[in-house]
N, C-alpha and C positions, 0 to 999 in steps of 0.2 A: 352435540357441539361439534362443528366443523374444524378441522384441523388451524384454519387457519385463526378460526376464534380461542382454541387453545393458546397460538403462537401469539397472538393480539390481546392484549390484554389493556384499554384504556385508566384502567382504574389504576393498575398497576403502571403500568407508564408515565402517569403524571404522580405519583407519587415516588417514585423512586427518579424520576427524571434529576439529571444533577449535571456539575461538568465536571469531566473526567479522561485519564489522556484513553488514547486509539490502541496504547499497547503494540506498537511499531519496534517497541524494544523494550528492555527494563533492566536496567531505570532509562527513563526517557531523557528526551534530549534536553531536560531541565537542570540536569544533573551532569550535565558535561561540563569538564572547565579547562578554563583557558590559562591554566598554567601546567596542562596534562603536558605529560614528555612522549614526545613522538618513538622515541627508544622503548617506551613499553609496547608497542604499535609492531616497533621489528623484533621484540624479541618473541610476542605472539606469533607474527608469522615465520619468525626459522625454527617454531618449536618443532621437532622433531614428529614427536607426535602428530603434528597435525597432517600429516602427509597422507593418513588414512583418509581423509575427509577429501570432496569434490570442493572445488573454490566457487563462486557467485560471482559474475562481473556487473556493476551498477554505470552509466553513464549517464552524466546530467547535463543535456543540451538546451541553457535557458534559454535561449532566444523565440520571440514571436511576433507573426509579422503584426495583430494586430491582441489588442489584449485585453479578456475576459473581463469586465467589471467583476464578479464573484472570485478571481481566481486569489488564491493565498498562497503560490507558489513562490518558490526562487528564479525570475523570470526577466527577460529584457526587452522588453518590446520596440522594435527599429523595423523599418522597411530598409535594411543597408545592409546587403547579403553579403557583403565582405567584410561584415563584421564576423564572420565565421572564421575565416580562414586564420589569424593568430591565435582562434581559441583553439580551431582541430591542429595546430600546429605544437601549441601546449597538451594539447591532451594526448598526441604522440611519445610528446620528452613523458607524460607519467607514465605513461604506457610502462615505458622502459625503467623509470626511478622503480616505481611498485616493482615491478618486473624480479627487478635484482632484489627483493625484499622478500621473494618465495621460491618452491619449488617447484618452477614450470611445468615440470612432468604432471601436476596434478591435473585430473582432468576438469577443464569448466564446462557443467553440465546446466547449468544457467546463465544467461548473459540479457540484460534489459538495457533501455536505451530510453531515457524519460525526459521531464521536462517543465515549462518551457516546449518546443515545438519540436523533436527529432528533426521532422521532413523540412525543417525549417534550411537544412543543409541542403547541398546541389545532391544528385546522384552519384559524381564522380569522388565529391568529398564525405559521402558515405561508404562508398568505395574502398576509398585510403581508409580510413578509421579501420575500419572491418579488417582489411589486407594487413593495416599494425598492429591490430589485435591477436591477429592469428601470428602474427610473425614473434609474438612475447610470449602468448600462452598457448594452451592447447584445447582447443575446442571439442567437445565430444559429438558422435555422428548425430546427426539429425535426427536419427531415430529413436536417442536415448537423451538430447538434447532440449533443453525449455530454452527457447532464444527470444524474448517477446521486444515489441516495441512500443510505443503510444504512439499511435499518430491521430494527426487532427484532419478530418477528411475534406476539408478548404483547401490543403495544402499536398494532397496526394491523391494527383491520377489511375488510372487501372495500370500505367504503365510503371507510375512509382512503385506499385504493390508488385508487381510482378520483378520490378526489380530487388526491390525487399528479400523477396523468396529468392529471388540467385545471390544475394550475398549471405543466405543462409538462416534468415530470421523466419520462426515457423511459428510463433504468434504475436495476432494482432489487439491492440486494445485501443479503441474507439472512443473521442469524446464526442459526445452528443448533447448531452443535460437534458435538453426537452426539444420538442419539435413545434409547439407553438409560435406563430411569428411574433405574436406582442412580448410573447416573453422571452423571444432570441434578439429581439428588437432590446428590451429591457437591458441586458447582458451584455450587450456589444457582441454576439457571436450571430450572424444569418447562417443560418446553414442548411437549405431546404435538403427537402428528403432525397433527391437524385444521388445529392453528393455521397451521401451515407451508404445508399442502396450501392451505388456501380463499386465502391471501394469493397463492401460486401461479395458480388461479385464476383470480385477480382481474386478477392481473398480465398478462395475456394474452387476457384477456377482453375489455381494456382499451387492446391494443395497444402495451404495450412493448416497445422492442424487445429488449431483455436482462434473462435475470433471473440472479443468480450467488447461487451457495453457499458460504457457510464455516462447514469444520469444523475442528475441533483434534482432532492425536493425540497421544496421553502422558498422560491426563489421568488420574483416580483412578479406578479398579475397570475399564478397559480390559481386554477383550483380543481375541484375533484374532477370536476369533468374534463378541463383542459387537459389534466395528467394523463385521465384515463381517454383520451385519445394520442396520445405519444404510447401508452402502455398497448392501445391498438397497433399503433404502428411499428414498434420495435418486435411482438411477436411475433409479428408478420416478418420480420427479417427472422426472426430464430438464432440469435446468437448463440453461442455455446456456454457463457457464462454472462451477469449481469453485476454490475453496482451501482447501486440504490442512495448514492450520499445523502444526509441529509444536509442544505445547506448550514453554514455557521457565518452567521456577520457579524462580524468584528472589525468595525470601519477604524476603532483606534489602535489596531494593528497593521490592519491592510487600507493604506489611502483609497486607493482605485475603489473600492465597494461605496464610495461617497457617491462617486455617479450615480448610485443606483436610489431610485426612490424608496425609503426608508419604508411609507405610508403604502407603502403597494403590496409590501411581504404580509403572504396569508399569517393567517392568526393562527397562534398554538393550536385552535383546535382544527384548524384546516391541516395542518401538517400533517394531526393525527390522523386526519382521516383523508387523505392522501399515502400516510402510510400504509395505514389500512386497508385501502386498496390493493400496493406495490403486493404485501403478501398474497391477497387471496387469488390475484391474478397471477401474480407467477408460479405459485406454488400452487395454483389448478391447471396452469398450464404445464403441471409435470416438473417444474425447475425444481432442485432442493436447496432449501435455504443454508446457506452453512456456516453465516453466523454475522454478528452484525448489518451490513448493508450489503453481503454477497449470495448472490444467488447462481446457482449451476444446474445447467441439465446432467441426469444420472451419469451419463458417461462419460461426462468430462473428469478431466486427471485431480479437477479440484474435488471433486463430489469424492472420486475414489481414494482420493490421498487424505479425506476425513474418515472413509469407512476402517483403513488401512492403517490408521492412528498414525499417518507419517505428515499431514500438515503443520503446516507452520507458520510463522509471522515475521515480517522482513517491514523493511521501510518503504514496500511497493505494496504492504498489504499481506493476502492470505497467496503460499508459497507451496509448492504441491514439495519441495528440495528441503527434506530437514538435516541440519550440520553443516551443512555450507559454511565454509569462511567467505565471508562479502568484501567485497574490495570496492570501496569506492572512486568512481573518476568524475573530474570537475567540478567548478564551484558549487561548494554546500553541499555535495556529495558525503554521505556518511559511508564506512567501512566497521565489521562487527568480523575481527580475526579473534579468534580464542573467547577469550574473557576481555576483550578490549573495545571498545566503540571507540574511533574516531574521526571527527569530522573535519573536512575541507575549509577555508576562507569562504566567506560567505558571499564576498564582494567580490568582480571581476578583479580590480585592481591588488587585491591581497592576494586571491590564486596566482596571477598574473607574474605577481613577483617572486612568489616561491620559485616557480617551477624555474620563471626565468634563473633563480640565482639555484640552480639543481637540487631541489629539494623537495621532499614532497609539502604538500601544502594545507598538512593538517593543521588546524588552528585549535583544536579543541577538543577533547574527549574525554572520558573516564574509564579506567580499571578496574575491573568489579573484585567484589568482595566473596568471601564464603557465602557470606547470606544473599547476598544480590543474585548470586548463581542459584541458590537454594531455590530463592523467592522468581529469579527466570523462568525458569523452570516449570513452577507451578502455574504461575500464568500464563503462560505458552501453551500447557495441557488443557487448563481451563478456556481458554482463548479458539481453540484449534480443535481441542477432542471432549470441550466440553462436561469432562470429567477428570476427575484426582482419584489412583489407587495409590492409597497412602503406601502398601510395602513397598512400590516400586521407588517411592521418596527414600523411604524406611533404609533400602538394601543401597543403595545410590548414596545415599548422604549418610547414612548413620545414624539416624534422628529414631525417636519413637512421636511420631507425628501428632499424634492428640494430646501430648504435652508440649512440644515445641508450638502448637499453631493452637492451644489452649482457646486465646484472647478471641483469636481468630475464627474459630468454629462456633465461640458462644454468640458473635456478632452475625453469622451466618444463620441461626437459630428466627431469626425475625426473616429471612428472606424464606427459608421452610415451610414456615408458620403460613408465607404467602404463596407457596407451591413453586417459586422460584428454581428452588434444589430439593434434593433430596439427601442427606443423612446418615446414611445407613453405618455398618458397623465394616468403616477399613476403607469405605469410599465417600465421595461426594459425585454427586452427578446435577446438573444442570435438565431442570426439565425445560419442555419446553415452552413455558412459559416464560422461563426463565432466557432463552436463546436471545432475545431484543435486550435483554439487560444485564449483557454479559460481560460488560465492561465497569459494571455497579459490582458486581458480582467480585472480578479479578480484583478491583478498587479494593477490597479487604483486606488483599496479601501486599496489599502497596505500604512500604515503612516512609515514604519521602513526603506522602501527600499530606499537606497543609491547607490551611483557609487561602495563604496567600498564592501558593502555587496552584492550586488547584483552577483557579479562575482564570490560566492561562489555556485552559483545554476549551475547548467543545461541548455543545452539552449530547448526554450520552444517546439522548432521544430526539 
């Protein structure tokens, strides 16, 4: 049996298939509420303590010029480039609100910039951003520094990227989804291969040190072979690290996915065997899979930061930075200081007013509990290191683990049974089989999920 039939398991995939959240946080952002006090927000960040820890800076630049059908993001689509300029104007005044809520001195050894479209901004007004960012916190060298960006390669020349790298940002993360025209056509994204290729390029011409890919599968007019000619073309670029989403349509969530022809999206078993493929080709092609829909070549900081048990899960995904305090800036921006998540206005006009009336503009969060921290915890290990050593729960918490997680281990006994995990006596380990169903798997340790919440997720396959 080939590794990748190990990791591939159809029989087990559609039986275990369900929907389930991504594990971005925990508890998820189900669990946020809107009558959270932004005062628990500051007292996390003046704690004392937390001054040991490196800070995460998050930025969320909605805007784009034109817009995804598939996308389910927090996003503004406008061809009106001066619709920028009062939002980088507000996101300076948070700059400085957050500002006065921490201890500068700490260093920010991670800083992202997401979206919505980053490059959607001029050069000069990512310029200013960047100059008031440094001007509030303190940036760590380059050397010891994750500063990534997304950018959308429509909207960035070799000269954007090169300007990128002079304001300090040293990786890059590429959307692409697929390279087929029918089905870039389908999506509303053209994006022939040049544009990808020279931004590539540029990115390395230039000395970044990561450049990553994201594709989506499921999408309309897929199939094995179309995929497997984008999965030709992207190793041929060799990025450093890939993501594999699988699409989710949920048109009575996301309007925009109405455009898209319903009767066009391949059929469950096409997905699978599009998945199917994603593994066996990238992970012959040397990539290591490192866990849901992420895949990295060995040397990258993600591949090492699994081997090093210091990965992590953030709301941009798998995090090589564990303990970070994340600080969120603009709209629907989430922040995770101490034991706190708090999230931004969702809508321009609600961040809008905050900040305008000097406040910051969280509208909603939650304060975790003992258990919530217990139960973080273990899913984050199970999520990131694929395995639980219960002493290290044991010595950490105070618990004696196979009594506190009892209900929980005998529910785990059925996924054994299917070589999912393993058992043993003090630990749990995730084989690999089990790796694609690992968000079924953390699903155990979850106390929140319900029939009704539950159906607001993804499905896990």
């Amino acid at each position: 049996m080939t590794h990748a039939d190990t990791l591939f398991r159809p029989d087990l995939l559609a039986k275990y298939s369900a929907n389930g959240p991504r594990y971005t946080s925990y508890p998820t952002a189900l669990q946020f509420r809107d009558n959270f006090d932004p005062a628990d927000y500051r007292r996390a960040a003046a704690d004392p303590g937390a001054s040991a820890t490196d800070l995460s800076l998050y930025f969320h630049i909605p805007f784009c010029d034109t817009v995804c059908f598939y996308c389910g993001c927090n996003k503004v689509a406008t061809k009106n480039r001066a619709r920028a300029r009062p939002y980088l104007d507000r996101l300076k005044r948070e700059l400085a609100l957050q500002a006065a809520c921490f201890d500068t001195s700490r260093p920010v050894s991670q800083l992202h910039w997401g979206g919505g479209t980053p490059t959607f901004l001029s050069h000069d007004e990512m310029s200013e951003l960047m100059a008031a960012t440094r001007r509030h916190f303190t940036l760590s060298p380059d050397a010891s520094g994750e500063f990534s960006i997304e950018v959308d390669p429509r909207e960035a020349s070799a000269q954007t990227i090169v300007h990128l790298r002079t304001l300090g940002f040293n990786r890059l993360s590429l959307g692409v989804q697929d390279f087929d025209p029918l089905v870039q056509q389908a999506i509303n994204r053209i994006q022939p291969l040049e544009m990808t290729a020279s931004v590539m390029r540029a990115a390395r011409a230039t000395g970044f040190h990561s450049i990553g890919v994201d594709l989506i599968y499921g999408l309309p007019h897929q199939t094995v072979d179309s995929f497997s000619r984008t999965l030709d073309t992207i190793l041929a670029l060799a990025p450093d690290r890939l993501s594999v989403f699988g699409y989710a349509h949920m048109p009575q969530l996301f309007k925009m996915q109405r455009q898209m022809d319903a009767t066009a999206l391949p059929s469950p078993a096409v997905r699978l065997a599009i998945l199917r493929l994603v593994v066996e080709r990238l992970t012959s092609a040397g990539y290591v899979y490192i866990g849901m829909d992420h895949f990295a070549l060995p040397t990258d900081e993600l591949a090492r930061a699994q081997q090093q048990r210091t990965l992590q899960r953030n709301f941009q995904g798998y995090s090589t930075r564990a303990e970070c305090d994340l600080i969120g800036f603009g709209v629907s921006s989430i922040g995770k200081v101490g034991d706190v998540y708090a999230q931004n206005a969702k809508d321009l006009p609600g961040y809008g007013a905050a900040i305008d009336a000097g406040r910051l503009a969280i509208a909603r969060g939650v304060k975790l509990t003992a258990d919530d921290r217990l139960r973080r915890d273990i899913i984050t290990q199970l999520m990131c290191n694929l395995e639980l050593r219960f002493d290290e729960f044991e010595a950490a918490y105070g618990i004696r683990f196979a009594k506190t997680f009892a209900p929980e281990l005998e529910r785990l006994r059925g996924f054994a049974v299917d070589g999912l995990v393993s058992l043993g006596v003090g630990k749990l380990e995730v084989l690999m089989a089990g790796r694609m169903l690992v968000r079924n798997i953390a699903m155990v340790f979850d106390r929140y999920l319900g029939q009704q919440t539950i159906e607001r997720f993804s499905r896990t396959v």
